[in-house]
C-alpha atoms as one frame of an Amber mdcrd trajectory, in Angstrom:
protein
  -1.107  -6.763  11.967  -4.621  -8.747  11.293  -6.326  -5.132  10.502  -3.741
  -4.270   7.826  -3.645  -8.053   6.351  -8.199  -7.859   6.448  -7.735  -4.188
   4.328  -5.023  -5.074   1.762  -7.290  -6.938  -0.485  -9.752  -4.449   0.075
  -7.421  -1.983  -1.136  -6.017  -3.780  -3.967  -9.298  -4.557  -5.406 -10.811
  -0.988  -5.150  -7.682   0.517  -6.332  -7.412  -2.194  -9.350 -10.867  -1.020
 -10.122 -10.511   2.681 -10.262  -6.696   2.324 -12.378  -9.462   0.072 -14.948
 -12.078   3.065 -15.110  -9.357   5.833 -15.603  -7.741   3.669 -18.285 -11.015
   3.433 -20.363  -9.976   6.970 -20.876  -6.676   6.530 -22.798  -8.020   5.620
 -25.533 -10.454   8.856 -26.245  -9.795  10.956 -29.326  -9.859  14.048 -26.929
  -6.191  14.666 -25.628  -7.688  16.307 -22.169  -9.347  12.869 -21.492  -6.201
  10.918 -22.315  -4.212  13.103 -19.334  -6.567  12.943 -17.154  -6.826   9.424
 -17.312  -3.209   8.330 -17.428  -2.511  11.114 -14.850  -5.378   9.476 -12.699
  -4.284   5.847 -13.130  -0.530   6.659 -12.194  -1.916   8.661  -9.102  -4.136
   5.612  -8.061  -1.397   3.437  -8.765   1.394   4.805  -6.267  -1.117   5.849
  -3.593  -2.117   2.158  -3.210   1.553   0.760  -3.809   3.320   3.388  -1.779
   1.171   4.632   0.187  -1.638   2.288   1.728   0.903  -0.678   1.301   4.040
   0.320   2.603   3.789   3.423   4.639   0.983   2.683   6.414   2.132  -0.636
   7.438   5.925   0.553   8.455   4.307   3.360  10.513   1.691   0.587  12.022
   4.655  -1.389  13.120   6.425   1.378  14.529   3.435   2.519  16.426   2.700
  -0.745  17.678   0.399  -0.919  20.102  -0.348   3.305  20.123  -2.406   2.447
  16.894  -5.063   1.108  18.601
């Protein structure tokens, strides 16, 4: 459990970074931009909430010991 609690902040910082990047392209005049970024954000946004967060630590405590 110490190697999931070391990355989570690791993970929550690069993933709060990338959602701020992608939304410095809402606000472009150019609709293709505006998808992409929102589409990007949202992606970035459930992949480190759902994903990295939650799945990966249920399936690390099922494993137990195998992960290692």
């Amino acid at each position: 459990m110490s190697g999931l609690a070391g990355t989570a902040r690791v993970i929550t910082a690069a993933a709060a970074v990338m959602i701020a990047v992608f939304a410095a392209f809402i606000p472009s005049e150019l609709i293709f931009l505006k998808v992409i970024g929102i589409g990007m954000a949202a992606a970035i946004f459930i992949d480190a909430t759902t994903v990295r967060m939650l799945l990966v630590a249920a399936v690390m405590h099922v494993l137990g010991t195998a992960n290692w």
